[in-house]
C-alpha positions in Angstrom: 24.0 20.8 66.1 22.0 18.0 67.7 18.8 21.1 68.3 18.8 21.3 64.4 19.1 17.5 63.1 17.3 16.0 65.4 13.6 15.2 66.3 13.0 18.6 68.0 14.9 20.4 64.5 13.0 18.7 62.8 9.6 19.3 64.3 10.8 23.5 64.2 11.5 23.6 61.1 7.9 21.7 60.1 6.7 24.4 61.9 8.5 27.5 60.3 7.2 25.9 57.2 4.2 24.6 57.1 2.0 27.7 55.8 4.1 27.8 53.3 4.0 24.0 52.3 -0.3 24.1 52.7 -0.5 27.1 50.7 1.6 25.5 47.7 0.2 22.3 48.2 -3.3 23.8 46.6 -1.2 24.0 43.5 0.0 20.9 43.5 -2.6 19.2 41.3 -2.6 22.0 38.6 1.4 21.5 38.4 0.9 17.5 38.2 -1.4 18.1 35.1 0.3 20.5 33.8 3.3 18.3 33.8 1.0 15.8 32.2 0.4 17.7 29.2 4.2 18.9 28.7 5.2 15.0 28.2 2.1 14.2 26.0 2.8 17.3 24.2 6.3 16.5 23.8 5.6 12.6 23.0 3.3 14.4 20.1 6.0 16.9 18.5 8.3 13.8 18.7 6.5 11.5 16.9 5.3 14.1 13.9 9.4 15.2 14.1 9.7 11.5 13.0 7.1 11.5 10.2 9.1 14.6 9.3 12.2 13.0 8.8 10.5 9.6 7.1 9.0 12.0 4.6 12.4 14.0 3.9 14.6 10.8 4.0 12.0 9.3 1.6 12.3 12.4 -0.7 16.1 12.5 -0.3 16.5 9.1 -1.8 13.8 9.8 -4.4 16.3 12.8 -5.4 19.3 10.7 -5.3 17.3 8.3 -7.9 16.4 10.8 -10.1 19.6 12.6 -10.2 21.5 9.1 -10.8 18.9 8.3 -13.7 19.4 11.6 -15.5 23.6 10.7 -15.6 22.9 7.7 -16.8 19.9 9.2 -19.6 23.0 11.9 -20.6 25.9 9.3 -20.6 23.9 7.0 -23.2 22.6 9.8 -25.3 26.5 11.2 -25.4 27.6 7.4 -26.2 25.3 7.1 -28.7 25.8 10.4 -30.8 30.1 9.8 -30.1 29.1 5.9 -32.0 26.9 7.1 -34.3 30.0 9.9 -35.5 31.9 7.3 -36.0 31.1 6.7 -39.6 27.5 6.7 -40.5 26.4 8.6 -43.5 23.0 8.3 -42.9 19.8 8.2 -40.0 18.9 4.4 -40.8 22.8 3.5 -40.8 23.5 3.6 -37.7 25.2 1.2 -35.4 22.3 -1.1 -33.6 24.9 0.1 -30.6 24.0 3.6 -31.4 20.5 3.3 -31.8 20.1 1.0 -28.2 22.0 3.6 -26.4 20.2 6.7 -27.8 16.9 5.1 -27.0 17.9 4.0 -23.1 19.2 7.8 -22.9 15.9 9.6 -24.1 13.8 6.6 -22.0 15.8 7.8 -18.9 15.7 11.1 -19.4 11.7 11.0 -20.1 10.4 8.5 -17.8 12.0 10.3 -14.3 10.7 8.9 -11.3 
């Protein structure tokens, strides 16, 4: 036991290796740069994975807005025509109720973000 841990094991066991050890260590510096450009190359993907997600969490909410505003456009135009059934006989008798909500329905409806 002592013959492998100690000085002398140690010393035989540089010896066993050391062709091996001087003929990887000529690769050494190709394998530090290549490691080099793995973590740049990775810091790069990460960072445009980012802008990825900005630009679809950006577009996600525009969605949401536009989806919202189009309820909204329908629920006033449906308002609007269910008031206006109510009892007028003609266009220009309609409720001023009516009229506001059939206007804010066709404005939403048109002017979509």
């Amino acid at each position: 036991m002592k013959e492998r841990s100690g000085p002398p094991g140690l010393i035989k066991a540089v010896r066993e290796q050391a062709p091996d050890l001087l003929e990887q260590s000529s690769e050494l510096p190709v394998l530090i740069m290549d490691a080099i450009q793995q973590v740049k190359h990775i810091k790069d993907f990460s960072e445009q994975q980012r802008s990825t997600l900005d630009m679809l969490a950006r577009e996600l909410r525009k969605e949401r807005t536009t989806s919202r505003q189009t309820w909204l456009g329908l629920a006033a135009l449906i308002l609007a025509i269910v008031i206006a059934a109510e009892g007028a006989q003609w266009f220009l008798d309609l409720p001023v109720s009516s009229w506001l909500l059939g206007i804010t329905g066709i404005y939403l409806l048109a002017h979509k973000r």
